[in-house]
PAPAFI-68899 format. One record per residue: residue in one letter; x, y, z of N, C-alpha, C, CB in turn. Coordinates in steps of 0.1 Angstrom, whole numbers, plus 5000, padded with zeros to 4 digits. Glycine has a CB too. Example, Ala and Ser with C-alpha at 12.3 -4.5 7.8 and 13.67 -1.06 7.14 Angstrom:
BEGIN
a513249435078512349555078513249675078511349555090 s512849785071513749895071512950005079514149945057 
This chain:
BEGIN
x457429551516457229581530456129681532458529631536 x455129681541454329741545454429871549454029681551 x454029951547454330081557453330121566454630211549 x453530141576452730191589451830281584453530261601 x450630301588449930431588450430571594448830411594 x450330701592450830781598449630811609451330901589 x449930831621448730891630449331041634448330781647 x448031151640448431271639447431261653448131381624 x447831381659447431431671447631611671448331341684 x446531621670445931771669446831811656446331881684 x446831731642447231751631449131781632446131881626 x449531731643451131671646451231501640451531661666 x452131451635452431341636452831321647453131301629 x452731141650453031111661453930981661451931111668 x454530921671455030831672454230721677455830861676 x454230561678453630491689454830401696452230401684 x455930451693457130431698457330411717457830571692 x457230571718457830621726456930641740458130731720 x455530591740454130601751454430441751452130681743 x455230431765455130271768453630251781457030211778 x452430181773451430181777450830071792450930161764 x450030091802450530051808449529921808450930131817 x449429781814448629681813448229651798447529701822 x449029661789448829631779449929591769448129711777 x449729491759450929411755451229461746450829281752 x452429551742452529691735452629641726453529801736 x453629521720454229501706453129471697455229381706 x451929411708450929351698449929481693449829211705 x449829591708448829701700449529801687448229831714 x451129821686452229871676451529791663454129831680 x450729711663450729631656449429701647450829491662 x448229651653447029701654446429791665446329601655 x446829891666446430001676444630041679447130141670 x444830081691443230141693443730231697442130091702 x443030341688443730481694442130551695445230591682 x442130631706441130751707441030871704440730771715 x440730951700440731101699439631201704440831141687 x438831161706437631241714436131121720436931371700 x435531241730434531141732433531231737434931021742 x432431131736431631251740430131171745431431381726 x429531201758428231141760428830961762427031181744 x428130881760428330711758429230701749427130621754 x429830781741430830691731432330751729430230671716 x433130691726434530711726434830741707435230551735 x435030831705435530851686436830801682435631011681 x437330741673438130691668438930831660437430571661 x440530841654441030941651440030951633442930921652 x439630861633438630891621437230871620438930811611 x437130931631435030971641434830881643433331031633 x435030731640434430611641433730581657435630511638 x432130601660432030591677432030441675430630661687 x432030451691432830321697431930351715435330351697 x430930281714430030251723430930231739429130111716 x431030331751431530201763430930191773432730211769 x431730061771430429991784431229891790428729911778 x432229961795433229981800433730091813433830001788 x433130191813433230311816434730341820432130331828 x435430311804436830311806437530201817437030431809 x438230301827438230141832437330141846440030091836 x436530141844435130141854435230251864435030001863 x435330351856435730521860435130601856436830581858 x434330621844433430741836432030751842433230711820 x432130781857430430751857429530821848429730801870 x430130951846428931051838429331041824428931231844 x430130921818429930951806431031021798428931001805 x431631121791432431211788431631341782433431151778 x433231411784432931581782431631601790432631631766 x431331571803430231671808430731861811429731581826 x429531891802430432041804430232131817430132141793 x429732051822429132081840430632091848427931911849 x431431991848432731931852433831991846432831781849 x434032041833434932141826434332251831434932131810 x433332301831433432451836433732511850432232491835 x433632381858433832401876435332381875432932271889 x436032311865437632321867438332421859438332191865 x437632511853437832661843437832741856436232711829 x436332701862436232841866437032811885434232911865 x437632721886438532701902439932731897438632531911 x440432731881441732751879442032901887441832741862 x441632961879442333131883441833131896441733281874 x441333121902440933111918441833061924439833031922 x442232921920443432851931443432741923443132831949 x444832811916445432651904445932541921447832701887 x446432581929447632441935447932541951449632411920 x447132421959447932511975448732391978446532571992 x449732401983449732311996449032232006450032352002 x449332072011448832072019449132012032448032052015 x450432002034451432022044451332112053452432042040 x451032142065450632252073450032362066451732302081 x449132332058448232442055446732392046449232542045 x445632432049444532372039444032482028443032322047 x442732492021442132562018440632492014442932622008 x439832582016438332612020438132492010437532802016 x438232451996437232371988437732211992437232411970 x438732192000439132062003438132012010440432062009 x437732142022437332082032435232102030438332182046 x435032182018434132162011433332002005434632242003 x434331962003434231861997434431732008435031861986 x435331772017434931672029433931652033435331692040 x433031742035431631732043431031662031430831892048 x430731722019429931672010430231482007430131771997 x431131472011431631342011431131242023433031362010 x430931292034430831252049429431262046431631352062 x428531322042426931312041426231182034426531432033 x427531152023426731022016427530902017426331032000 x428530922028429330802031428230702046431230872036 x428630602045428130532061428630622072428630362065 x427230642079427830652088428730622097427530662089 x429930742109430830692119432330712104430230482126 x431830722094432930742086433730862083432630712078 x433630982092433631082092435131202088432931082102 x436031102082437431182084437931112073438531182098 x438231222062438431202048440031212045437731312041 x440931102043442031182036442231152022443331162042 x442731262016442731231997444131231994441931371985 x443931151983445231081978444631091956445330861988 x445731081949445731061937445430961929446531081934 x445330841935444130711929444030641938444330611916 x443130501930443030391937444330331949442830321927 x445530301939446330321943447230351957446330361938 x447530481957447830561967446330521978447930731961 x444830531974443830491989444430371994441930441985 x444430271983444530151994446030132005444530001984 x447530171994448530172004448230322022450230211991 x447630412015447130492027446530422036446330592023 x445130342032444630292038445030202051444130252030 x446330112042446630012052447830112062447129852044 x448430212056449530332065448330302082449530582055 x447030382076446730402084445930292098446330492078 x445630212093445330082101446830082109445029932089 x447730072103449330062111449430122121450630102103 x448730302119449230392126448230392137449530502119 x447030302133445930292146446730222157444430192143 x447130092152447529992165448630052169447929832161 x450030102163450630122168450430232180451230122160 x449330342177448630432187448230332200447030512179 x447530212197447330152208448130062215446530092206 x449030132214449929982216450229882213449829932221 x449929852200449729712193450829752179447729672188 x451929762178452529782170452829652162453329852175 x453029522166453129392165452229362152452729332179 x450729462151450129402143450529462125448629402148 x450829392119451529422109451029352094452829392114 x450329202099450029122088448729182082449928952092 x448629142071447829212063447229082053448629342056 x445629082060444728962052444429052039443028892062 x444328942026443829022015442828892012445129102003 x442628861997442028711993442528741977440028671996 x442328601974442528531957442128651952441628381951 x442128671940441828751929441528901934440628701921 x441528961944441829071947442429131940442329071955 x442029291938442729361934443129521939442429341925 x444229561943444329681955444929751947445129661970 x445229791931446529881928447629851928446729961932 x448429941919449929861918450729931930450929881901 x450429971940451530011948452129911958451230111955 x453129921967453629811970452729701983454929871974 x451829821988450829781994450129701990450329851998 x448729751980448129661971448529581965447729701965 x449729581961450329431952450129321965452429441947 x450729371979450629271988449129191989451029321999 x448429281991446929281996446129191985446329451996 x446829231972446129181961446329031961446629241948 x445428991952445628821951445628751937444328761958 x445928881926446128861911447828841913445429011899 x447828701912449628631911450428731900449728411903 x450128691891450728791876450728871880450028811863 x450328991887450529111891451729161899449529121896 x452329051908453329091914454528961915452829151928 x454128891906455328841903457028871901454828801894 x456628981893458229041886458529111903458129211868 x457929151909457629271919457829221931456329331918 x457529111938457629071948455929121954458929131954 x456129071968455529111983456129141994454829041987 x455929301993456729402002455929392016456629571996 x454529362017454229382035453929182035452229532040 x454029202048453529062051452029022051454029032063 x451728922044450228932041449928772038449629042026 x448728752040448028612035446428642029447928502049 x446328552024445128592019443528452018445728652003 x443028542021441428442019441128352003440028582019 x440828252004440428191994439228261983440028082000 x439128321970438228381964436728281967438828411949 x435728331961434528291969433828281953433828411982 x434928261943433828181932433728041934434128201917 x432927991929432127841931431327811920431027831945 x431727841908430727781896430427691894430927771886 x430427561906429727431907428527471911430327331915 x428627541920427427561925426427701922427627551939 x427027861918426527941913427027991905426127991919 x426927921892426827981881425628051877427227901873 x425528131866424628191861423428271870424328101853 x424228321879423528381894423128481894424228391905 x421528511892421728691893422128731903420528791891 x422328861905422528931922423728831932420628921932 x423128831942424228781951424028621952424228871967 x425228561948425428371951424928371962427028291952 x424128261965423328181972424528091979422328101961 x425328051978426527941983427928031985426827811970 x428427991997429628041998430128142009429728101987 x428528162020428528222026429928182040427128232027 x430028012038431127942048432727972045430827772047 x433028032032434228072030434528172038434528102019 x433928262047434028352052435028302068432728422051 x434728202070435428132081437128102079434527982083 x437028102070438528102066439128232074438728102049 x438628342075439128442080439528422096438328552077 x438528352103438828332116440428232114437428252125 x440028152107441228062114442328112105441127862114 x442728182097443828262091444528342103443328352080 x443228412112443928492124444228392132443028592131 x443428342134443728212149445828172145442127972145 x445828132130446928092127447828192130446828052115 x447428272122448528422128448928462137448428522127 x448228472149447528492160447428642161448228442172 x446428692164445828802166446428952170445128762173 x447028892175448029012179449029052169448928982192 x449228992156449829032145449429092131450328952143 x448029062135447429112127446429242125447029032124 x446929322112446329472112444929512110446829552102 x444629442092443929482085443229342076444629582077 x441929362076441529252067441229382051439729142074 x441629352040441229422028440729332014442429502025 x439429422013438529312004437829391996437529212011 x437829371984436829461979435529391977437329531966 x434329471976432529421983432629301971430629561981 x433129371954432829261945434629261943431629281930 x434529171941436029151930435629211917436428961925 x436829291915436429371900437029321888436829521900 x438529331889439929321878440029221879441329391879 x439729111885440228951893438928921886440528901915 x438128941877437128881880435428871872437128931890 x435128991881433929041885433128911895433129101869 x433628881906432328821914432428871921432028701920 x431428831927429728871934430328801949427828761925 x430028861965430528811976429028701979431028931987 x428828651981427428551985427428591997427428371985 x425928561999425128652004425428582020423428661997 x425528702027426328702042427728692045425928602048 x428428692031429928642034430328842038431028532016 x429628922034430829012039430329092056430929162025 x429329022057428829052071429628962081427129022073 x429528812080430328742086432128772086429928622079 x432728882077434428902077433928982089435528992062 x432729102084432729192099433029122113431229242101 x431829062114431828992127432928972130431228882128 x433928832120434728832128436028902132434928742128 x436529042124436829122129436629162144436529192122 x435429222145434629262153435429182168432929212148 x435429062163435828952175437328962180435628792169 x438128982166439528982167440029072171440228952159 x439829232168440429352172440629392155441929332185 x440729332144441429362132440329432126442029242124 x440829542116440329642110440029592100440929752109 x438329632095438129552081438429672071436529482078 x438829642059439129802050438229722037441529872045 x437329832027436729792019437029842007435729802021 x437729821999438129861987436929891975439029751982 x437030031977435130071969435430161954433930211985 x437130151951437330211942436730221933438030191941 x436230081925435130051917433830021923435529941909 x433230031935431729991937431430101942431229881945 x432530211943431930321951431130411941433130391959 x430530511948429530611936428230591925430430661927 x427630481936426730411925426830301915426530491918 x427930241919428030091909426930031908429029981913 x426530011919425729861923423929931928426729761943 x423730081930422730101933422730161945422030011933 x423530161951423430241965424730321965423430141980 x424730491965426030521969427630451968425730531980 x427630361983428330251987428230151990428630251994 x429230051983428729901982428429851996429829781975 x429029912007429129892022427129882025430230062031 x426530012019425430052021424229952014425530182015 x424629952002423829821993423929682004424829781976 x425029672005425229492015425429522029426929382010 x424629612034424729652054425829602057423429572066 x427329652056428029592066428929762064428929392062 x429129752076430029902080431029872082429629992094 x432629912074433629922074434329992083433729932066 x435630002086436230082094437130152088436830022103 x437330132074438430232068437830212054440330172070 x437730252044437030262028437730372021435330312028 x438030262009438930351998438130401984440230241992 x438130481982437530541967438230601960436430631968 x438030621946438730701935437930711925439930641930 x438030691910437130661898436130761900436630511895 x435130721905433730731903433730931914432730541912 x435230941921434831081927435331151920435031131940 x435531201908435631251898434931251890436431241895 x434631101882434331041875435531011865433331081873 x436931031870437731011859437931141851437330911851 x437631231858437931371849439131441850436931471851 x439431441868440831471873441631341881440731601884 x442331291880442831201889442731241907444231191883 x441931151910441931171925441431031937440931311927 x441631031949441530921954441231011967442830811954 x440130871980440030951989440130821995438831061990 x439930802011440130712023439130752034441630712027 x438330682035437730722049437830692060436930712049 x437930712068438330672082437130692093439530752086 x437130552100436030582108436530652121435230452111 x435430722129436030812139436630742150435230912144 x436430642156437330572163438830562159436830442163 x438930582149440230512147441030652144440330382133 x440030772138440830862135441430902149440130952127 x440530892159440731002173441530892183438831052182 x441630782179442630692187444330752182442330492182 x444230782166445730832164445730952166446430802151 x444831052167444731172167445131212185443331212160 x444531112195444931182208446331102210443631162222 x447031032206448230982211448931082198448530792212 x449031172190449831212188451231312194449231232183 x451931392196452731402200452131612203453831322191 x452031622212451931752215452231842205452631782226 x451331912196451432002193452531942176451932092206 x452531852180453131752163452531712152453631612165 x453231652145451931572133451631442137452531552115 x450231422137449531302146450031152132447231352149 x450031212119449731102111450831172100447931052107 x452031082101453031142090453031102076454431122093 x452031132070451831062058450931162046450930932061 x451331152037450331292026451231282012450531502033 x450531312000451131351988451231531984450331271978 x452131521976452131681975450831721967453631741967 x450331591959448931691952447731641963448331621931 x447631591971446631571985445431691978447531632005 x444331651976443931761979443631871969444831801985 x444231821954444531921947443031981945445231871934 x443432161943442432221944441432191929442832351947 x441832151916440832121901440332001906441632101884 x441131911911440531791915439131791921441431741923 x438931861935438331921945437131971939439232021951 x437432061929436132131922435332051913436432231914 x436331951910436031831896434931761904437631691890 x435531701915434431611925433131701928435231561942 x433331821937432131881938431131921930432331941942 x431831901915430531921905429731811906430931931889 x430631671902430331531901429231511912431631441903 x429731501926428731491934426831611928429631541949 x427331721928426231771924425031731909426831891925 x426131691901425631581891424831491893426431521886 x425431401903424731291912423431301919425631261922 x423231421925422731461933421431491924423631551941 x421231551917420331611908419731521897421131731901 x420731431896420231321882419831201890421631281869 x420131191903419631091913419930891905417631141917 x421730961901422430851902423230781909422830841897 x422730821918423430671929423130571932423530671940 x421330601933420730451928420130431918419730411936 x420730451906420030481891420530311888420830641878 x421430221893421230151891421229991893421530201887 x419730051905418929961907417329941906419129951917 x417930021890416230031886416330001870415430221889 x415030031861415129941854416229951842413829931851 x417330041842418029991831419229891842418630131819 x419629921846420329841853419629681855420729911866 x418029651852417529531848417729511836416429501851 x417629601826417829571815418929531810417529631810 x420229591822421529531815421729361819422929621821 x420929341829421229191835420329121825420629171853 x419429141820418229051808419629051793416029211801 x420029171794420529201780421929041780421329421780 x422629071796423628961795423628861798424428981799 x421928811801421828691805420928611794421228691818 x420628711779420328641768421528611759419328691761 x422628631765423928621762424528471761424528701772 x423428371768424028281774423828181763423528261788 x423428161757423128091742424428091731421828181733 x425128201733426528191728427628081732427028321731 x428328061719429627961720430127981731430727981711 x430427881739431927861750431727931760433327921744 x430228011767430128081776429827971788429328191773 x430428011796430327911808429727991821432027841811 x429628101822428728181833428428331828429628201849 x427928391836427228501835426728551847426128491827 x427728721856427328741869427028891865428428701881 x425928951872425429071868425029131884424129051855 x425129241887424929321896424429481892426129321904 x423429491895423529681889424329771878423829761900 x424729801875426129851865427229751864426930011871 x427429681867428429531864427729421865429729491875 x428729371855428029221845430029171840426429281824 x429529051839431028981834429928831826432628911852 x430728841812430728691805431828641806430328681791 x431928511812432628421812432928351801432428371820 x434128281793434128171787434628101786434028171780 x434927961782435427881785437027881779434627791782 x437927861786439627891778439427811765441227801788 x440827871757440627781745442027721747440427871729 x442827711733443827681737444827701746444227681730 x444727861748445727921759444927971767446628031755 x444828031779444128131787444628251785444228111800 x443028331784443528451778442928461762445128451779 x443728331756443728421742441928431735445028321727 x441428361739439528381740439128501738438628361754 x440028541750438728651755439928781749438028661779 x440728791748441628921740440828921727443328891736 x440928791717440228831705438928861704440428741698 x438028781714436828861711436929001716435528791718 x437729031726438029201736438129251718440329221751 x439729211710439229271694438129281690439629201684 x437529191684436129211678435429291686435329081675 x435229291694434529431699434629551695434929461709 x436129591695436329721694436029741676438029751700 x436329641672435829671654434729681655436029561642 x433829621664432629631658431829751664431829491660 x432929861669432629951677431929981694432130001669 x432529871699432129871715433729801720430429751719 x433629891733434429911740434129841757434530071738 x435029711755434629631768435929581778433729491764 x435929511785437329471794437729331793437129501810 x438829291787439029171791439729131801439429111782 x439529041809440128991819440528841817439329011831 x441328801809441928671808440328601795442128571830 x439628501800438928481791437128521797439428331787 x437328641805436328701809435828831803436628711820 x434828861800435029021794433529071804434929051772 x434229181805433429241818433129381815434229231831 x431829371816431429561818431229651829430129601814 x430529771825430529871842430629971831432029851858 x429430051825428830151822428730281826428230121822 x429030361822428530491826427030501835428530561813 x427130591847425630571852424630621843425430641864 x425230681834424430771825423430631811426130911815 x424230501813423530451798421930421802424530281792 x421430401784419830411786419930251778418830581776 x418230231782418530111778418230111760417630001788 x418530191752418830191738420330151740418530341729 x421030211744422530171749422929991754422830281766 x421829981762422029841759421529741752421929811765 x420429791743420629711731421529671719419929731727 x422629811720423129801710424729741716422929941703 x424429751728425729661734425629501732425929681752 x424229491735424029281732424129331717421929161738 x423729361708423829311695425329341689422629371686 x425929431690427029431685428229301698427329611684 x428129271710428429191713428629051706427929211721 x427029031703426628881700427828881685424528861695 x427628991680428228931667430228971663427128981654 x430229021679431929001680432128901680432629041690 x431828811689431828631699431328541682429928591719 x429928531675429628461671431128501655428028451673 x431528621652432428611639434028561650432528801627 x434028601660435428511669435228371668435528531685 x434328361670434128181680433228101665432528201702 x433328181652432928121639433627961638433428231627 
C-alpha cells in the first residue's frame, strides 16, 4: 500500500481531510492535490518553490498580481487605526472615502455605492434592491427576475435564480421567480471571432417578448453579465447589450450588469458598461476592487432609483432594510483604496487594450492548430479555448486543466473549455510562456 505524502503548513503537518473545498471534486484532488504556498508577482509557488505561471488571475480576481506590498502596507497601517466599526446606524470616514473614489470612475448617474463581501452578496443585493425600487413605486407586483443561459450571479439564493449554469442549482433549487434569455453563442456562425461576434445581435429580442409574456407589470430586473464568464467566456455581439437597454427603457424594468469579473479593467475600459456604451441602472462588482486581497463586493445604484426609495422611506426610518455586518469593512476599504491608487498610477484600466492584451489574442489564436479545438474567443484580458468533448463532457478539458498545472501554468476549466483572465500586470514575456507551456499541456493530453 502506498503511503500519502506528508504536507506541512508553516512547518505543521497537515491534514487534506478536513478543508472540504469548494467547486471542486475533492476525492479526486485527495488524490493528486494542488496545493499553494506562496506567491508572488505573476506566479503562484508550489509547497516545493515550484512557480506556476497564472493566467488565471486566480479566479479572475488578482488584478495586480500577488503580494503587492503597496496593498499589505495600507491594511498594516488602517489596522491600529480602525480594525472593525459598525455599519448599522453608524459610518466611518474611509468607507465613504472610497465611495467617492469609486463614483469618479464608475458611469455616470451611478452615484450611490452599497458594499457587500463578494460577488455573491452584490448580485442578491442587487436584485433586494431593484425589489425595493418598485415596491417604492408602487409596483410591488414586479417580482420576476430575467437572467439568460449560462449566466453566472454567485451561489446565493438570488444568483442561483438569475444564473443559467443548470448544474449549479440543481441540488438547490430556484428560490425567486425568474426566466431566462437564451445565451448568445452561435458557433455556426462566429466562431473564432476576435472582439465582439458579428451575429446575434437579434437574440436580444427575446427579451421583449419574455416581458410581453410575463407581462410587465411583473417584472423587476433584467441581470446579465457584459461577457459570460464561468458559463463560458462569450462575447455579447455587437448591439445585443444596447438593444436589452432599449428595451428595458420601453418596459419600466431595471437592467442590472453583473461586472464582477469585467469590472476594473478586464476588457480595457474601467467598466465593461463603458467599453460597450450602454448605461446600466444597478452594477455589481467585487474581485478586481480589492484585487482579491480582502474579500469585498460593492453595488451601484443609479440615482433615480436610489432617491425614488430614499424619498418614500418612512420618516425619520431606515429607507432600505438590508446590510451585512462586515458592510464596509474598514481593511477591506483601505485594501480597495490602495488598489484603485495602483490603477490609477500604473494606468491599468485601459492597459488592456493595448498591445499586450493584442498579444494575448495572437498568442491564443495561434492556438488554433491544436487537437480538438473547435473555437477561440478573446477580448482584452479574457480569452477561452474551446474543445471539442471527448468521451464525456468535461473530462477534456479537466485533464488538459491537469497538464497545465504540471507543466507549471495555472488556467480555468470550464467543462471542456479552458479559459484565462490575467493579472493586469502580465507582460507579453508572460505570454509567451503561457502559449508554449499551454501547447504542450494539450499536445502530451490529446497525444
Amino acid at each position: 500500500m502506498n503511503e500519502q505524502p506528508t504536507y506541512f503548513s508553516r512547518n505543521r503537518p497537515i491534514s487534506l481531510e478536513h478543508h472540504w473545498l469548494p467547486f471542486t471534486p475533492n476525492r479526486d484532488f485527495r488524490t493528486d492535490p494542488r496545493l499553494i504556498a506562496r506567491a508572488e508577482g505573476m506566479y503562484y509557488y508550489t509547497p516545493d518553490d515550484r512557480p506556476v505561471l497564472d493566467m488565471s488571475g486566480a479566479l479572475w480576481c488578482s488584478h495586480l498580481g500577488h503580494g503587492r506590498k503597496e496593498i499589505g502596507q495600507a491594511i498594516a497601517e488602517q489596522f491600529p487605526v480602525l480594525d472593525y466599526a459598525p455599519s448599522f446606524g453608524f459610518g466611518h470616514t474611509i468607507s465613504f472615502e472610497l465611495a467617492d473614489r469609486l463614483s469618479a470612475i464608475l458611469p455616470d448617474g451611478l452615484g450611490h455605492i452599497l458594499f457587500t463581501n463578494s460577488g455573491s452578496e452584490s448580485c442578491d443585493t442587487a436584485i433586494k434592491v431593484a425589489y425595493a425600487y418598485h415596491h417604492a413605486r408602487g409596483q410591488s407586483g414586479r417580482k420576476k427576475i430575467i437572467g439568460r443561459q449560462k449566466g453566472y450571479h454567485g451561489v446565493g439564493f438570488g444568483g442561483l435564480s438569475a444564473g443559467g449554469i443548470t448544474a449549479n442549482r440543481t441540488a438547490f433549487g430556484s428560490w425567486l421567480p425568474a426566466d431566462h434569455l437564451r445565451h448568445t453563442h452561435l458557433p455556426e456562425k462566429n466562431a473564432f471571432t476576435r472582439g465582439l461576434p458579428e451575429h446575434g445581435v437579434e437574440l436580444a429580442e427575446e427579451l421583449a417578448e419574455l416581458i410581453a409574456f410575463h407581462d410587465a407589470s411583473t417584472v423587476a430586473a433584467v441581470v446579465v453579465e457584459p461577457v459570460i464568464g464561468a458559463g463560458g467566456v462569450y462575447l455579447p455581439p455587437k448591439g445585443y447589450l444596447k438593444r436589452l437597454r432599449e428595451i428595458c427603457d420601453q418596459t419600466g424594468v431595471l437592467l442590472i450588469l453583473d461586472e464582477v469579473i469585467t469590472g476594473f479593467g478586464r476588457l480595457g475600459s474601467p467598466f465593461a458598461s463603458q467599453e460597450f456604451d450602454v448605461k446600466p441602472d444597478i452594477t455589481t462588482m467585487a474581485k478586481g476592487l480589492t484585487a482579491a486581497t480582502v474579500p469585498m463586493g460593492a453595488v451601484a445604484v443609479a440615482d433615480f432609483v436610489h432617491d425614488e426609495i430614499m424619498a418614500r422611506g418612512p420618516e425619520g426610518g431606515v429607507e432600505l432594510l438590508h446590510g451585512y455586518t462586515y458592510s464596509a469593512h474598514p481593511l477591506a476599504c483601505a485594501a480597495s483604496i490602495a488598489c484603485l491608487d495602483v490603477y490609477e498610477r500604473e494606468n491599468l484600466l485601459t492597459r488592456a487594450s493595448g498591445p499586450v492584451g493584442d498579444a494575448l489574442g495572437d498568442a491564443l489564436f495561434n492556438l488554433r492548430d491544436l487537437p480538438e479545438v473547435v473555437d477561440i474567443r478573446h477580448y482584452g484580458f479574457i480569452g477561452a479555448v474551446e474543445f471539442r468533448p471527448g468521451e464525456k463532457p468535461g473530462k477534456r478539458g479537466q485533464a488538459i486543466f491537469k497538464a497545465c498545472w504540471k507543466e507549471g501554468l495555472m488556467v480555468r476549466a470550464l467543462g471542456d473549455i479552458i479559459a484565462v483572465s490575467p493579472p493586469l500586470v502580465i507582460e507579453q514575456d508572460h505570454v509567451g510562456e503561457f502559449a508554449e507551456k499551454f501547447r504542450r499541456a494539450v499536445e502530451t493530453t490529446l497525444a
